[in-house]
Steps between C-alpha positions, in 0.01 A plus 500: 500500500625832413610781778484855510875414593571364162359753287736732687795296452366479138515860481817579707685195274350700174630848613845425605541222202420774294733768644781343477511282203562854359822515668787494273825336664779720613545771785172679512541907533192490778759322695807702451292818620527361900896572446599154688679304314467161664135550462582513139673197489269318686225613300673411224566133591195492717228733321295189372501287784351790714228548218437142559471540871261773525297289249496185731497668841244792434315574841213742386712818505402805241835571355389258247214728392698766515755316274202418240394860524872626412540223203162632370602885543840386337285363190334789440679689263515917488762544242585352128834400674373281757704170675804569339758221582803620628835316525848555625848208532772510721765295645289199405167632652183599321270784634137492350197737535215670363415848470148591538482808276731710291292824414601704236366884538669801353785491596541303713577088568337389816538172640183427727433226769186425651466383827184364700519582866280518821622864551621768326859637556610869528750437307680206266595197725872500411511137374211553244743789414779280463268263283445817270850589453633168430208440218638838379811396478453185354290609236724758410803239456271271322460744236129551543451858614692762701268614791500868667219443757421209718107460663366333755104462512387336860147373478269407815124334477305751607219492294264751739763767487340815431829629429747376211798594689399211747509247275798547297831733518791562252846567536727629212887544502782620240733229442833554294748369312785486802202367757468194218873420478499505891247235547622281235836526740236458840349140280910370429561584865207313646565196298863462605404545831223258474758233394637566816205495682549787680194657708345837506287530776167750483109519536513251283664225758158443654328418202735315348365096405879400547557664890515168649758343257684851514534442865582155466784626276599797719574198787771290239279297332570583159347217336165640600197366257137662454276323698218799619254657379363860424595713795200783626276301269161637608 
């Protein structure tokens, strides 16, 4: 006999299936923004056996509505440059991503990423600026367009608002030529670092899906393997 338990592992299995059989292998810019390079190695090695564990171990929580939500904002496109796959090698390494919107207006280039949130900042959360600046960058070196501005656009579901500004807010920067050539420098810096597993501790730390096997390796045991699950998952 059928549950209401299975149709929501039905669902949940769909959702995350979905999400990340669109994941191209490599070193994904989303996790270079967190600056920590043994997070990037570890999601590197690891990345699919944590999308497998949040799949299996799923205990009701809404991030993975609010995942759905973000694929389906992510699908919607607002430009004629939308997706655009960005790539970048080094010392052996791959980094992948894809850029939500390259708007061409006037004069100007603008690289633009949305973001679905349960708040909206007063200003751009410096790793989604760091995510913006590297797709810059890379698309710049990949010979697809030189950007001038970089956007953010934060979204919230608040469909009662009476207001607009509750619901959504924008963020635009200049970006230039020597702020590209620096983060291309920033991305060769965290993957040699990353080979060496060093740690950058931050915000992040908390969050992190790999804390316990980063503490694990803190203590000596370097042969550490994934064995957890998605950290703060509710």
């Amino acid at each position: 006999m059928v549950e209401l338990r299975d149709i929501e592992k039905l669902f949940v299995d769909g959702i995350m299936k979905y999400i990340y059989s669109q994941r191209e292998v490599g070193i994904h810019v989303t996790t270079l923004v967190y600056g920590c390079p043994r997070y990037v190695s570890w999601a590197e090695e690891y990345g699919n056996a944590l999308a497998q564990a949040n799949i299996d171990n799923w205990d009701g929580g809404d991030w993975i509505f609010r995942i759905w939500i973000g694929q389906k904002l992510h699908e919607t496109p607002l430009t004629d440059m939308h997706e655009v796959k960005v790539y970048y090698e080094y010392g052996g390494k791959k980094v992948v991503g894809s850029v939500d919107e390259i708007w061409k207006t006037g004069n100007d280039v603008i690289v633009i990423d949305k973001k679905f949130v349960k708040e909206l900042p007063r200003e751009m959360y410096e790793h989604h600026r760091k995510q913006v600046q590297i797709y810059s960058a890379l698309l710049r070196d990949n010979g697809i367009v030189t950007p001038n501005k970089i956007a953010l656009v934060y979204f919230r579901p608040m469909m009662s608002a009476n207001n607009p500004d509750e619901r959504f807010r924008v963020f635009v920067e200049d970006i230039t030529s020597a702020d590209m050539d620096n983060t291309i420098e920033w991305i060769k810096d965290m993957i040699d670092r990353a080979k060496r597993m060093e740690k950058r501790e931050s915000f992040f730390c908390k969050f992190c899906p790999y804390a316990d096997m980063c503490k694990e390796f803190e203590e000596g045991n370097i042969d550490v393997e994934f064995t957890g699950v998605k950290k703060n998952g509710k």
